[in-house]
C-alpha positions in Angstrom: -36.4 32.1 68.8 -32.6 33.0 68.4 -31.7 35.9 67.0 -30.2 34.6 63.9 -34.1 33.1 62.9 -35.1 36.8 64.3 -33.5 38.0 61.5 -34.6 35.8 58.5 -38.1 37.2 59.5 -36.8 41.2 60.1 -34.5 41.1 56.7 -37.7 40.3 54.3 -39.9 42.9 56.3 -37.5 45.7 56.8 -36.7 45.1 52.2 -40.5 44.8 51.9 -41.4 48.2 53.4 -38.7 49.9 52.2 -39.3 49.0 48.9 -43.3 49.8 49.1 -43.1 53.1 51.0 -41.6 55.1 48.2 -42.1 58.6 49.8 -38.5 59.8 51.7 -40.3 62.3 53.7 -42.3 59.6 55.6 -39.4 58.1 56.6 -37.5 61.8 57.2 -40.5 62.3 59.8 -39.9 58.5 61.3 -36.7 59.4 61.9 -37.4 62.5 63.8 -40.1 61.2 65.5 -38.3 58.7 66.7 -35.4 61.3 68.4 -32.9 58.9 66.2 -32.1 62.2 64.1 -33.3 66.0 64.2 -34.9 67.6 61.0 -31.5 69.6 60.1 -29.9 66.3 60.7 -32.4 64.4 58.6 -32.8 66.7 56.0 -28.6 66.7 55.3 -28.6 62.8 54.7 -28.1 61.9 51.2 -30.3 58.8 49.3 -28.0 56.9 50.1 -27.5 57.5 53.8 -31.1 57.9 54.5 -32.4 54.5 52.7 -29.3 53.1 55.0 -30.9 54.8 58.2 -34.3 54.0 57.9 -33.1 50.5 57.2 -31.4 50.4 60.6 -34.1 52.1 62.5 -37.1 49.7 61.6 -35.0 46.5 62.0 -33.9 48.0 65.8 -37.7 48.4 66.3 -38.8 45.3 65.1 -35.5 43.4 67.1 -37.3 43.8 70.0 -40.3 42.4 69.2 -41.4 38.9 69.8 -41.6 36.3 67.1 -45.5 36.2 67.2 -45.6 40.1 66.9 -43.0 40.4 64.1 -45.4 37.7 62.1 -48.3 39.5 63.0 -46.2 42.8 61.1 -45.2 40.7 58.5 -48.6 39.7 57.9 -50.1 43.5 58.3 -47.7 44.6 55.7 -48.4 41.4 53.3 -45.3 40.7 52.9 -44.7 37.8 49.8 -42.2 34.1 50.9 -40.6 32.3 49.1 -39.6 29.1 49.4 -36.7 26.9 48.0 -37.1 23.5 48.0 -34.5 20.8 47.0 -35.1 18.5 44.0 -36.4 15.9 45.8 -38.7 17.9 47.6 -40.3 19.5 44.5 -40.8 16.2 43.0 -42.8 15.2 45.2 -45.1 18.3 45.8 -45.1 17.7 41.9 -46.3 14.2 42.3 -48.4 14.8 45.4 
């Protein structure tokens, strides 16, 4: 799998847990635990910056991780698809 399909499966993962794990001190500790930031360093990040940081750090993680794995996360997390289908392609799931 190229990187570029890579990342049409990381992007909707990495928006999906960001969005659902509300509490900023879970990801402060992430951070830390990681060695990507002490807790002086962490602790001085605005919003901004951290929701920016923890972005960056879980779609490093899941970069490396084989296609079957990252489906298995995105999965795990129950993460919602959509999917856009052309005109013609929706007529006929109509009529199907």
């Amino acid at each position: 799998m190229g990187q570029l399909d890579k990342a049409s499966l990381i992007q909707p993962l990495v928006d999906h847990m960001v969005t659902s794990e509300k509490d900023v001190n879970v990801w402060r500790k992430e951070l830390v635990s990681t060695g990507a930031f002490s807790m002086e360093q962490v602790m001085a990040l605005d919003d901004a910056s951290l929701t920016l940081s923890y972005r960056t750090m879980l779609a490093v993680q899941f970069q490396g991780l084989r296609a079957e794995r990252l489906l298995t996360e995105i999965e795990k997390h129950h993460v919602a698809w959509t999917v856009d289908l052309d005109d013609s392609f929706q007529q006929g799931a109509i009529c199907y």
